[in-house]
N, C-alpha and C positions, 0 to 999 in steps of 0.2 A: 694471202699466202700464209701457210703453214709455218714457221719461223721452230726451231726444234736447237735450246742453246744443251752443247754437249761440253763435260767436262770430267778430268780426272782429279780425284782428290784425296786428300789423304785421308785414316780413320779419323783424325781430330779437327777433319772439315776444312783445311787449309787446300789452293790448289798443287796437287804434286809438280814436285819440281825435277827437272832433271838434270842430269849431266854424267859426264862419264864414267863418273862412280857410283851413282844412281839413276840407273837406265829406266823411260819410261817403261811400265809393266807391259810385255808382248800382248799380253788379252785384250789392254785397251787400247791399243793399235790396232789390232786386229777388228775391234770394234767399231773401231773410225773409220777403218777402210770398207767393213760394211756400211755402215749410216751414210760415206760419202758416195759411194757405187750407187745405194737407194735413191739418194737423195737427187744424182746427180750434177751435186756443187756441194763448196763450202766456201763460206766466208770466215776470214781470218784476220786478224790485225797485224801489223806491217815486223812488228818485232818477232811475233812468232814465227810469221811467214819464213823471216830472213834465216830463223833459228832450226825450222825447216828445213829449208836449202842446205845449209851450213850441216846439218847431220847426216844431208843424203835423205831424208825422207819426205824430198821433195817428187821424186819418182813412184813411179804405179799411179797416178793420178791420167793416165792420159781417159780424154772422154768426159772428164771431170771438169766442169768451170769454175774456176775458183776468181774467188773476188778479194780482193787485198785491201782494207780499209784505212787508209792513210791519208793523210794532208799533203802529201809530195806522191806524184805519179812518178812510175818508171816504164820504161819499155822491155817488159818483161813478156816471151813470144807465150801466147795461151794464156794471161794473165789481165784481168780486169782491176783496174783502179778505182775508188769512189771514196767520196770523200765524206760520207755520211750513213750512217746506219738506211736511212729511207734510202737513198742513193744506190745501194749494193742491192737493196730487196726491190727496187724498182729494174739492176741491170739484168738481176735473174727473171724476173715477171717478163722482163722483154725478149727471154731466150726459152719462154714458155715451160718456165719451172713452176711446180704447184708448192714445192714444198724448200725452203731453204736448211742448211745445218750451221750451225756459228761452231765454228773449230777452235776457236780462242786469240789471244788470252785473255786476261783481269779485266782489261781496260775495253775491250769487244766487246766483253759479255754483259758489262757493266752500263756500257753507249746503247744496248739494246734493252736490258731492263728497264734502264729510268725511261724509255719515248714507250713501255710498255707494249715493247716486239716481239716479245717472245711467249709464243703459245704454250711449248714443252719443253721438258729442262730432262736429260736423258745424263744422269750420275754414275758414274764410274768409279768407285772406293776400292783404293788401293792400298792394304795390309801393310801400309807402313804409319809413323809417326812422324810430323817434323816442328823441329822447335820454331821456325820461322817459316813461314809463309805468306804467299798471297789470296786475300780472302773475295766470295762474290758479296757483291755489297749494293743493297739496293736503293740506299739514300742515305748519303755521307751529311748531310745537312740535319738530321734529327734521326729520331727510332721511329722505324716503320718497317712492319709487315706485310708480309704476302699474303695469304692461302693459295697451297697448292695440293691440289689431288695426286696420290699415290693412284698410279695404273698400274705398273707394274718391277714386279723387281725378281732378279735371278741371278744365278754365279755364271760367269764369264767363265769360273774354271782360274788356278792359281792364287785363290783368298781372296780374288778380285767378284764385289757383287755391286748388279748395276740395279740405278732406280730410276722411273722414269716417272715423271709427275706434270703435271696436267697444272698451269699457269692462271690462277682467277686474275682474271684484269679488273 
């Protein structure tokens, strides 16, 4: 399975943060709701999920299976639980998906890196700066690198330019 981790971030490489004062950029929503229409599905982790819900942009997803990765199930109607990176890419494989999206956050994107899940990484740089944020980090335990291939990059439109890069395992 195709495994494609998607994220917005800032120009100084932090993940963008949001809230009511700083709205995520409409481009890269609009982005996500392309990848996830494509894709079919998106896995999420349980805090963003919620944060999701909580702003209303839990809706336009119908058709969409989304998989929620948590340690605590809920009965949430159209919502799958699992409890492990392999877990969520095995409920899609069984719903005859070829290709998964990881929608975030830190801690998602982070559970699929280190088991080496993710094929493509599809960046969305967002025309602000922030003094604090949260970073993707591929081994908190020492320094270490990736190689990743540049395929391809273009503006969303709004300052916002996406890149999308090809994962050497």
């Amino acid at each position: 399975m195709k495994t494609i981790l998607w994220a917005t971030l800032t120009a100084n490489g932090n993940y963008a943060q949001s809230s009511p004062d700083n709205p995520p950029k409409k481009e890269a929503l609009g982005d996500f709701a392309i990848q996830a229409k494509a894709a079919g599905n998106f896995i999420v982790g349980r805090r963003t999920f919620e944060s999701m819900l909580a702003s209303g942009g839990g809706s336009g997803f119908e058709g969409i299976d989304i998989v929620v990765l948590s340690r605590k199930t809920h009965d949430i109607s159209g919502v799958t639980f699992a409890g492990s990176p392999q877990e969520a890419l095995r409920c899609l494989q069984n719903k005859g998906h070829h290709t998964a999206l990881l929608a975030g956050g830190a801690d998602l994107h982070n559970a699929f890196l280190k088991e080496r899940l993710v094929d493509e990484i599809l960046f969305n740089v967002a025309p602000v700066l922030e003094g604090k944020g949260l970073q993707l980090l591929i081994d908190t335990d020492r320094y270490q690198y990736k190689q990743v291939e540049l395929l391809d990059s273009k503006s969303l439109g709004g300052g916002v330019i996406q890149l999308r890069y090809a994962v050497g395992k």
